[in-house]
C-alpha positions in Angstrom: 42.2 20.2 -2.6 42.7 19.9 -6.3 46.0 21.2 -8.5 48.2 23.6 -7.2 47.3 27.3 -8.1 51.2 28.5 -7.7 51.8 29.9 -11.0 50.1 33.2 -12.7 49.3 30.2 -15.7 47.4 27.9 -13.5 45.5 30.9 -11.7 44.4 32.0 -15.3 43.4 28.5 -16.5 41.0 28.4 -13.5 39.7 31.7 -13.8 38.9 30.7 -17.3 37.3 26.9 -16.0 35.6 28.8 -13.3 34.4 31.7 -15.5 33.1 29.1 -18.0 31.3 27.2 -15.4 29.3 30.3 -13.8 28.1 31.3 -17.3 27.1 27.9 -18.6 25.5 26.1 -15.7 21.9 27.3 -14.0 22.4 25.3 -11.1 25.4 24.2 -8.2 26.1 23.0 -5.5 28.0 24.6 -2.5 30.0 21.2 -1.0 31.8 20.5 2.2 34.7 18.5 1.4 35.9 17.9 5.4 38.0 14.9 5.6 37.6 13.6 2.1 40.6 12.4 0.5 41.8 12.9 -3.4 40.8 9.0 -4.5 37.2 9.7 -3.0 36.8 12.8 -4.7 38.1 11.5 -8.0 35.5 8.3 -7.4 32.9 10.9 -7.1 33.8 12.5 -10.2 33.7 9.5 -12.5 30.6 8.8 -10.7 29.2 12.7 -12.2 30.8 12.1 -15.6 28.5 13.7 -17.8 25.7 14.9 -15.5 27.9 17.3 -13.2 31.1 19.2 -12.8 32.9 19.6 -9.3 35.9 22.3 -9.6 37.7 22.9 -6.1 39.9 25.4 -5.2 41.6 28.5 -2.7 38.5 30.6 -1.2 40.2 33.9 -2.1 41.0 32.5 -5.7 37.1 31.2 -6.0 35.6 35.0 -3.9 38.0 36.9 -6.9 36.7 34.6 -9.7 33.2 35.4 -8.7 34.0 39.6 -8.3 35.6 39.1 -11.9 32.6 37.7 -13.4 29.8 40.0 -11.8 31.9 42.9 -13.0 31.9 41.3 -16.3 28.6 40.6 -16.6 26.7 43.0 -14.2 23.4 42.2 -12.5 24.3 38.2 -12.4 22.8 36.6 -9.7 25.9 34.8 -9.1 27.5 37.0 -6.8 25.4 35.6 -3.6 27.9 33.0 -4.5 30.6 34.7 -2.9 29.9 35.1 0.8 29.6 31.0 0.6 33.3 30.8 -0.3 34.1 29.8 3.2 35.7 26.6 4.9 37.4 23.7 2.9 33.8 24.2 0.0 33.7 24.0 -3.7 31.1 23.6 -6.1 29.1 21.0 -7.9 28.2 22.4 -11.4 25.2 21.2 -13.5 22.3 21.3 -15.9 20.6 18.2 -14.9 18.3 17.5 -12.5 19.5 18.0 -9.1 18.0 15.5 -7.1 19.9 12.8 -9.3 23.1 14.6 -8.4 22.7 14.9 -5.0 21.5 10.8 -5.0 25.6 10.6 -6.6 26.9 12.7 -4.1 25.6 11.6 -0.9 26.3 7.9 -1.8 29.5 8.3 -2.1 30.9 7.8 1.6 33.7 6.1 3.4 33.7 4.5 7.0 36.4 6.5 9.1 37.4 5.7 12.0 37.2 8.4 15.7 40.5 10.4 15.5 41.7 11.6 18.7 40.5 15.7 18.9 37.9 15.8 15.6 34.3 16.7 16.4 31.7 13.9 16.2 29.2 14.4 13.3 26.5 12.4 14.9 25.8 10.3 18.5 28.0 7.2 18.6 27.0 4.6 20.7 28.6 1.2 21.7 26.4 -1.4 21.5 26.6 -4.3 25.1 28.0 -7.6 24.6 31.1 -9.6 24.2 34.8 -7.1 23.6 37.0 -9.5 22.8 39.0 -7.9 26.0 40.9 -10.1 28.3 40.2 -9.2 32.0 43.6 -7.8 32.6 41.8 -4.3 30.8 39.3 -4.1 33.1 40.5 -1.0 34.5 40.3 1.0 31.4 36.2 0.4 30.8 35.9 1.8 34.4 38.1 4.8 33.5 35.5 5.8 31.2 32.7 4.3 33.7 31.4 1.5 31.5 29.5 -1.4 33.5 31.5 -4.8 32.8 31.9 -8.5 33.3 34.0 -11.2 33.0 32.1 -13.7 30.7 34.3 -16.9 29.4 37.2 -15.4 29.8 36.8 -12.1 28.2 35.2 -8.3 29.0 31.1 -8.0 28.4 29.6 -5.0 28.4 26.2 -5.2 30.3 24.7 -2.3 28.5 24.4 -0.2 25.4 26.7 2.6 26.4 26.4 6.8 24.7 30.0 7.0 24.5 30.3 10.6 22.4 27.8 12.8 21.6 26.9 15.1 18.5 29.3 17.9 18.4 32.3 17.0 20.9 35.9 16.5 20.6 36.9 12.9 20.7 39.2 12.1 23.7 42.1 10.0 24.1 40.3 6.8 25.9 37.4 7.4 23.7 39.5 6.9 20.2 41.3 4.0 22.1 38.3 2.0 23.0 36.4 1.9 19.7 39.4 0.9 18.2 40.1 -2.0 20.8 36.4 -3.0 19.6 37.4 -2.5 15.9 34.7 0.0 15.8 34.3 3.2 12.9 32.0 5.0 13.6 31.8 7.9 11.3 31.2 8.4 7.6 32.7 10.9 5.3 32.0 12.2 2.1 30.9 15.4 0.5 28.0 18.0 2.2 25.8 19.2 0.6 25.0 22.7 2.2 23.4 25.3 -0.6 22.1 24.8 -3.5 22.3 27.4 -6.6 19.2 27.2 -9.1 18.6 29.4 -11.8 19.6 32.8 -9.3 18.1 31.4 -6.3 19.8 30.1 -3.4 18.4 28.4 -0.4 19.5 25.6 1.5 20.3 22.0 0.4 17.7 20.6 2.8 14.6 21.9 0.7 15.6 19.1 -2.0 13.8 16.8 1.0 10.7 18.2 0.3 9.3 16.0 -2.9 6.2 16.2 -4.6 4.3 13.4 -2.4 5.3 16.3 0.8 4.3 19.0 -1.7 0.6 17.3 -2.7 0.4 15.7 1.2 0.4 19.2 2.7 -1.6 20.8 0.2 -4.2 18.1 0.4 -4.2 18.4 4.3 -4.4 22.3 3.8 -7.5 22.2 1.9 -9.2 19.8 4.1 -8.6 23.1 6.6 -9.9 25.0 4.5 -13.0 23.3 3.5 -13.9 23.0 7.5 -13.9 25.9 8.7 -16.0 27.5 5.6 -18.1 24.5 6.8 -18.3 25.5 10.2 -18.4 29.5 9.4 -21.1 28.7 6.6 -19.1 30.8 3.8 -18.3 28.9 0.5 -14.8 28.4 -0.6 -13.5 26.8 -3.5 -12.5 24.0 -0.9 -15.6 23.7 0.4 -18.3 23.8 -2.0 -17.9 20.2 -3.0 -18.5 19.1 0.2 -21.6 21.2 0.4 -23.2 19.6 -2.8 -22.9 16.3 -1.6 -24.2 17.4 1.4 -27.5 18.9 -0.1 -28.0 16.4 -2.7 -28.3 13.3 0.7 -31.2 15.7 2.2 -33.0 16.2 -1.2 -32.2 12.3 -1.6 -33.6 11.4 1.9 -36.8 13.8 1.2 -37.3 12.2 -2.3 -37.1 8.4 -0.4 -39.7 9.8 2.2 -42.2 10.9 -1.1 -44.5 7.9 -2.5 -45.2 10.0 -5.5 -42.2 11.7 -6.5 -38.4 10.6 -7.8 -35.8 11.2 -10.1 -32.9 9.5 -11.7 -30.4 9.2 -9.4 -32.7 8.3 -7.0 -34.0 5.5 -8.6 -31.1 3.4 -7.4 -31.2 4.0 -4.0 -35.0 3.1 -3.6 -34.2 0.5 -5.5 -31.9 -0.9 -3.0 -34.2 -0.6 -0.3 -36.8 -2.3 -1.3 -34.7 -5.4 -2.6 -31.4 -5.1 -0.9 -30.2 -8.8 -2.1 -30.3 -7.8 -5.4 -26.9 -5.8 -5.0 -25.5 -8.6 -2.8 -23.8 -10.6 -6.0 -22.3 -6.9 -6.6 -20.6 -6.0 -3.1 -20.0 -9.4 -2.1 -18.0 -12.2 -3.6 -19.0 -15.0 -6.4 -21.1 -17.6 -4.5 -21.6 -15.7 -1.2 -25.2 -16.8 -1.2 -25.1 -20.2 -1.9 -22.5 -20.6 0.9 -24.9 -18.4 3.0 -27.6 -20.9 2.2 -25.4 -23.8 2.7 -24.8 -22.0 6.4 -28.1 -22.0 6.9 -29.3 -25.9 6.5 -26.2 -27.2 8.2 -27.9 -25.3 11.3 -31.4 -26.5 10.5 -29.9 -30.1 10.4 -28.2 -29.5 13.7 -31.0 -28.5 15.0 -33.2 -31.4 14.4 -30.4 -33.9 15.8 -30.3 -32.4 18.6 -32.0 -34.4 21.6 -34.6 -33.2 24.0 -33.5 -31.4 27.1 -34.0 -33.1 30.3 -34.1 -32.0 33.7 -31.4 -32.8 36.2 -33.6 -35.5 37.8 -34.4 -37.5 34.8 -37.5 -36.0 33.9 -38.4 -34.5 30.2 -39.2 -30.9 31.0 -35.7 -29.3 30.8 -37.3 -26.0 33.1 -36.8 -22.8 33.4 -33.0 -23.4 33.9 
């Protein structure tokens, strides 16, 4: 987890990086670094070269960092920082846009594979067909009570089985089978768990919620809104469009129903019905009525060719039939 803080030298060079980081940068990151090697966290960092800043370190070194600065600068919003200092965390400092930081950090992962006793971070589940197994190891599928056959010589699993679940302890068998199947199933890299913005903290899931959510939930809202002062007859913001257009098709159907009287935007909709195929070039395509016409004396053509019914004795009335 970063240099070695041993030294009073060291402890006051990061004091000073820390420091320096809390008073320059509105925004952070509060990472999990579980099970992420050195290389993959350097990766990462070349990867944030100049748009981020990740500093690591001891919790108690990072908790007396943050006291320092609070007392040195009182009222800083910072010091919610403090009571995150827990676990194997650090920090992701920046000034630019957070969502492009996060895209840097979550990409970074590694395949790993099921170490016997860690805790599963998500469902893993074997998928059926061929092992690779010779039959000899037959016993050890039913140890963990997984349906096989002996297919061309080898094990075949006959269905997709749940080996571990979200949240248990990997067992013995369990790392042992997936890597007889040269199976990894997990992925590790940094977590993202708080984010720091400008004295507010809340957590790193609320960077899901983009502005398509933002506009798709306040468009849904208002359409709420602008029913039920509908329904309850009381004008809203929300609703009064909807009750313009709503009054202007009755005056429109009264002013259609008048011989005598009209107005502008009227004009087009009697129009309309009285000659409806002159707005047929405009909704339809180019040469929709010369095909139509076309339509029409291939039918009329048909029609005359045709030959006169007969009856089922020979006779020329067809009947009723």
């Amino acid at each position: 987890r970063g240099e070695p803080y041993g030294s009073a030298e060291r402890k006051e060079e990061y004091f000073a990086k820390l420091k320096e980081y809390l008073g320059s940068y509105a925004k952070a990151f509060i990472v999990s670094v579980d099970n992420v090697g050195s290389a993959q966290l350097q990766q990462t960092r070349k990867a944030l070269r100049g748009k981020a800043e990740i500093l690591m370190g001891k919790n108690t070194m990072m908790r007396k960092c943050i006291r320092e600065f609070v007392e040195e600068n009182e009222g800083s919003p910072v010091a919610q920082l403090e009571a995150l200092c827990r676990g194997n965390v650090g920090f992701v400092f920046t000034n630019g846009d957070l969502g492009d930081v996060r895209e840097v950090l979550e990409a970074n992962v590694r395949p790993a594979p099921a170490r016997v006793g860690s805790v599963a971070p998500i469902d893993v589940i074997v998928p059926k067909g061929p092992t690779g197994c010779d039959p000899g190891q037959t016993a050890f599928f039913q140890t963990l009570q997984i349906s096989t056959k002996i297919t061309r010589g080898q094990i075949e699993m006959t269905n997709d089985t749940h080996l571990i679940h979200e949240g248990d302890r990997v067992t013995a068998s369990q790392a042992a089978l997936l890597q007889k199947l040269n199976i990894e199933p997990f992925t590790y890299g940094i977590v993202l768990k708080s984010v720091y913005d400008n004295g507010s903290l809340f957590d790193a899931k609320v960077l899901d919620i983009t502005d398509d959510v933002l506009a798709a939930k306040f468009s849904s809202a208002v359409s709420v809104v602008a029913a039920l002062s509908l329904a309850l007859g009381y004008p809203t913001q929300a609703s009064v469009p909807h009750s313009i257009a709503n009054a202007f098709k009755a005056v429109l159907a009264v002013t259609l129903g008048c011989d005598n009287y009209s107005f502008a935007e009227a004009d087009v909709y009697r129009e309309y019905l009285a000659d409806p195929s002159k707005f047929a070039a405009a909704s339809g395509g180019g040469g929709g009525s010369a095909e139509a016409e076309a339509v029409v004396e291939e039918e009329e053509e048909e029609e005359e060719e045709a030959p006169a019914a007969t009856d089922m004795f020979g006779g020329d009335d067809g009947g009723d039939y």
